[in-house]
C-alpha positions, -999 to +999 in steps of 0.1 A: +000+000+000+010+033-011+002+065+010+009+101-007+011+135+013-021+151+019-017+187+014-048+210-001-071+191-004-049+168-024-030+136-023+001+143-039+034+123-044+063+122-029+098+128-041+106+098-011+089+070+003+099+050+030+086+013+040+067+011+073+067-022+092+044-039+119+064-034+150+050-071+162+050-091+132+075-074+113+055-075+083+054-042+057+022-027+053+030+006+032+049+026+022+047+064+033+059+095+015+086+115+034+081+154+031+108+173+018+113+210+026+094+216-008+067+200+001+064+216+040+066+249+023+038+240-001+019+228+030+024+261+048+013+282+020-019+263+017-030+264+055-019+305+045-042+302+022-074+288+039-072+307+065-094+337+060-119+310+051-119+290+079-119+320+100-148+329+085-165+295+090-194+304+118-197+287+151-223+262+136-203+256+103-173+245+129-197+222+150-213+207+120-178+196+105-166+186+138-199+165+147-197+144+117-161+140+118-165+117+151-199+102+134-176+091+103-152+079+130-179+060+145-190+038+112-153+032+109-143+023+142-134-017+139-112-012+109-093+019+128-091-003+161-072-027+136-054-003+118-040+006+152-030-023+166-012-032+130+007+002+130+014+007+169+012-030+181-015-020+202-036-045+216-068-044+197-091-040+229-067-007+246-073+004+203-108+001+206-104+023+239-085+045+218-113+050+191-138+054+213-120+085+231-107+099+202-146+103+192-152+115+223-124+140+218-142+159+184-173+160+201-162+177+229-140+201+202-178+205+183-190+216+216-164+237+222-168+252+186-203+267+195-194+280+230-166+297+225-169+337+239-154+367+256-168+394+284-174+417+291-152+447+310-162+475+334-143+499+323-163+527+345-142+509+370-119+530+364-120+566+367-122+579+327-137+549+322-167+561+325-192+558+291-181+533+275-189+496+265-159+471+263-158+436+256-133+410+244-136+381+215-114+349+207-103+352+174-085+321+158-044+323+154-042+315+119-022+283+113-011+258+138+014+234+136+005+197+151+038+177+162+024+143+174+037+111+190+031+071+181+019+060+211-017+079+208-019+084+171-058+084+172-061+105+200-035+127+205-040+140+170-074+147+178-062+172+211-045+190+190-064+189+155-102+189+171-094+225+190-077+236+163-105+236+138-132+243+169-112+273+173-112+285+132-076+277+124-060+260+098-035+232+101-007+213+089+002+181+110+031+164+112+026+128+126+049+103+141+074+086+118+060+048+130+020+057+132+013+077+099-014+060+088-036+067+116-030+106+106-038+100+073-070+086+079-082+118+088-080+136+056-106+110+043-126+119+078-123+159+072-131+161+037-158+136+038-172+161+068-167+191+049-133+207+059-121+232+034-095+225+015-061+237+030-074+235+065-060+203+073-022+196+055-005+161+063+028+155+060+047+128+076+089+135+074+117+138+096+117+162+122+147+179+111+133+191+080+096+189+086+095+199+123+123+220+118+105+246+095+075+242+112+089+255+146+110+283+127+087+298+101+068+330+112+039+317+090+032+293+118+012+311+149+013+284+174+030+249+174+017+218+197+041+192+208+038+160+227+072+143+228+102+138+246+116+166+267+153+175+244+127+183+219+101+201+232+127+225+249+147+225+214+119+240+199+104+258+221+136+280+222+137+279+185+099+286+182+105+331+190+070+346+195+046+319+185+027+302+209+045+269+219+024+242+237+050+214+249+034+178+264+068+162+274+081+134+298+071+122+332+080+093+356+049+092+373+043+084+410+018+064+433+016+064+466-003+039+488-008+049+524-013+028+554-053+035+555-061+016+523-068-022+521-045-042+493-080-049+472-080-068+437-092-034+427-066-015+436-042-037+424-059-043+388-056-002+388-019-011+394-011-029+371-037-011+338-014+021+349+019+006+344+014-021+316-010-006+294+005-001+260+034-016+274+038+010+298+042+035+265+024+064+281+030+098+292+014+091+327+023+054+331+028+042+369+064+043+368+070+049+407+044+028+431+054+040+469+039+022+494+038+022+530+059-001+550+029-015+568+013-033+536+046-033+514+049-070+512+017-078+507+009-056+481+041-067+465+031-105+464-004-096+452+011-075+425+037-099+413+010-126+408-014-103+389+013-090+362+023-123+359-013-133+347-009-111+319-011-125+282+017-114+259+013-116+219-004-106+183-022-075+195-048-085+168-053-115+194-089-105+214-074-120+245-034-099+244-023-075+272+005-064+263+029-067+225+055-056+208+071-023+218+072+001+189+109-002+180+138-030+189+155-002+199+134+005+227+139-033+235+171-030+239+170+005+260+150-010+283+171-042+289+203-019+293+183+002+319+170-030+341+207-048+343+222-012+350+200-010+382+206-045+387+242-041+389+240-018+411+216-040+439+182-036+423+163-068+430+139-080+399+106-093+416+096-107+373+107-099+339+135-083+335+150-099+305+138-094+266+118-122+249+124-110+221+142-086+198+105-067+199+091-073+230+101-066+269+084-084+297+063-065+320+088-061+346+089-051+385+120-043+402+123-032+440+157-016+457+163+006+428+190+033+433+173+072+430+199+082+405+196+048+384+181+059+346+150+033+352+143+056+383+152+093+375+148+094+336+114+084+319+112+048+310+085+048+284+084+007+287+067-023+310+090-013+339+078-002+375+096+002+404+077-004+440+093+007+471+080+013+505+079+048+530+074+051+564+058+084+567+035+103+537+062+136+537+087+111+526+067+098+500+056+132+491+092+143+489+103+108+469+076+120+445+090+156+439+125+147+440+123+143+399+128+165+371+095+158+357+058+167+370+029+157+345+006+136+371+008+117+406-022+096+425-024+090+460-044+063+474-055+075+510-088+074+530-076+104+553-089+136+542-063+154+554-033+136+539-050+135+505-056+174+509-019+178+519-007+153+491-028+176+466-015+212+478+021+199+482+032+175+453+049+189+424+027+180+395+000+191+370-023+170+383-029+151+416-052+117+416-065+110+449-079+074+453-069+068+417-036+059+397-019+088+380-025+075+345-061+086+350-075+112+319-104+118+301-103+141+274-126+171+285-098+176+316-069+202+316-041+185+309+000+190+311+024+190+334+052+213+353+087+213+357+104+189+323+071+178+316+056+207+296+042+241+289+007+251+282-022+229+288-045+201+264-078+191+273-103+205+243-116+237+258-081+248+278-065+240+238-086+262+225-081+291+246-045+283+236-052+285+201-071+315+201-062+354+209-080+378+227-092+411+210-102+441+233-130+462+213-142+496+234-171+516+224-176+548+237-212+564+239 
């Protein structure tokens, strides 16, 4: 299979085309064309282009496009769940979760389309103020630029494409070098709901010619990122005056506290927020802290639950976890788990590579702070449990990191969970739930290395929009 460039309205052939494999199978299912710097231009110049149009495009007109977007998405769900779990080795039934938000994510950006409004301002606050009428508007910026990862190909596109459009801008979207497909699909979605051409440019390429203009052409108003911190702090000093929106890492915590009972439930949670995707998400559980008092037995009750879980073809009905999206990443996470080991970590299971593609789901205990499984983000089937003795040194285990994105606490004292929530060092605190918690009509992003700006439709669009001041006087 052959996939072209999308870029105005067009599909349009590349000058390169490079072969995309099945991260679990190995097999090659297409063959994607690689943007040039010809082609990015071309791209720019035709979200230039459509802009004044889309700006034009009433509240309605927005919601209309937007709501049959996610009922397009909706007849075509099944065959994106499996295009997913081909491209991303995903397993079919955490795809199908993946459709189903992603839906969820344009409808909330329709809503947001026909709700979106200033104030007005008492300027007879003021003294001169007096006899006059002022009031502020959200105008759109003009053309956005979309940087998205593999591991959410579906949905993460759709934070960043769904306020975009809600919010009358044009786009040109830049998706991630494994998971193109799943970008691609949306051009059939958009033009089949009535996007104007222009609005929506694709262009897969490398991010040192793609991304590269894209952060430094003034064309571009605002650019939104979710990726690894280097980059997001690469461009964001590269980016000058246009609004930068960085998602980057995290090593996210848990904490356990002696007033919760070790329940199936909790440790089901446990194990969905570290293995899921093969623990390839921004807020995976990579730190579990728990109190000294139920530290073994939560540790035995873990252990035997993550060893239940089935590993294979993530077009299997019954797989948990698969193939991690690049060998490389196999191998990173080997070299990370026998570093710690070397230096006294203790590996409760896993620990060692099945196979070139996939890692085990893997606990390790006794974990040196500075050790790269610890301190870094792991981005892999890796958590490491330890156990406190008092909640402030769990708090302080938490914020002694260079990321903050999201942390949970599990705690049935009021006052510990208030304190937890006022004093950890996140963008988001979980109390009685795991930090990998989200739905998509939250705010969204982190502090510290782990971003700038927030997601979340309705805080997105407020990103992608400027204010206007308009004053009239009597």
């Amino acid at each position: 299979m052959k996939r072209n460039l999308f870029i105005n309205g067009q599909w349009k052939e590349a000058a390169k085309y490079n072969a995309l494999y099945a991260p679990f199978s190995g097999e090659r299912i297409a063959d994607v064309g690689h943007a040039n710097d010809a082609d990015t231009e071309e791209a720019i110049q035709a979200a230039v282009a459509a802009a004044d149009k889309m700006a034009s495009l009433s509240a309605y007109q927005r919601t209309t496009i937007l709501s049959k977007a996610a009922d397009i998405l909706e007849t075509r769900k099944e065959e994106l769940a499996r295009l997913l779990a081909l491209e991303a080795a995903k397993p079919i039934k955490t795809a199908r979760g993946e459709i189903a938000r992603t839906i969820q994510t344009y409808r909330f950006a329709a809503m947001e389309a026909s709700r979106i409004h200033g104030e007005t301002v008492p300027l007879d606050a003021a003294p001169g103020g007096e006899g006059r009428i002022a009031f502020t508007l959200r105008k759109p910026l003009g053309v956005v630029a979309a940087i998205t990862p593999f591991n959410f190909p579906f949905n993460l596109v759709a934070h960043k494409v769904g306020p975009a459009i809600a919010a009358g801008n044009t786009i040109v979207l830049k998706p991630a070098g494994q998971t193109p497909l799943s970008s691609l699909v949306l051009a059939e979605v958009f033009q089949e709901a009535g996007l104007p051409d222009g609005a929506l440019n694709i262009i897969p390429g490398p991010g040192a010619v793609v991304g590269e203009k894209l952060v430094r052409d003034p064309r571009i108003k605002a650019v939104t990122f979710t990726g690894s911190p280097a980059v997001g702090i690469a461009m964001k000093n590269k980016a000058g005056l246009k609004r930068v929106t960085l998602e980057l890492g995290s090593n996210s915590a848990l904490i356990i506290d002696h007033t919760v009972e070790i329940t199936d439930e909790l440790i089901d949670r446990c194990v969905l927020g570290a293995f899921s995707f093969s623990g390839q998400v921004c807020i995976s559980i990579q730190r579990i802290l728990v109190h000294e008092s139920t530290y073994e037995c939560f540790l035995n009750q873990y252990k035997a639950k993550v060893e239940k879980l089935v590993i294979g073809d993530p077009l299997n009905e019954s797989t948990d976890m698969s193939a991690m999206i690049h060998e490389k990443e196999v191998t990173r996470m080997q070299e990370w788990v026998d570093s710690a080991v070397m230096r006294g970590a203790h590996v409760v299971t896993g620990g060692t590579a099945l196979n070139s593609r996939i890692f085990p789901p893997t606990i390790l205990t006794n974990v040196a702070a500075d050790e790269p499984v610890s301190c870094e983000e792991v981005f892999g089937p890796i958590v490491i449990v330890s156990s406190f003795s008092t909640l402030e040194q769990a708090i302080n285990e938490v914020n002694h990191s260079r990321f903050g994105l999201q942390a949970g606490i599990y705690t049935h004292d009021i006052h510990s969970a208030m304190h937890a929530a006022e004093k950890l060092e996140v963008g988001g605190v979980m109390i009685n739930d795991f930090p990998t918690f989200r739905v998509d009509n939250m705010p969204y992003g982190g502090v510290k290395e782990s971003g700038f700006g927030r997601e979340g439709v309705q805080y997105a669009v407020e990103e992608m929009t400027e204010m206007k001041l308009i004053t009239i006087k009597l």
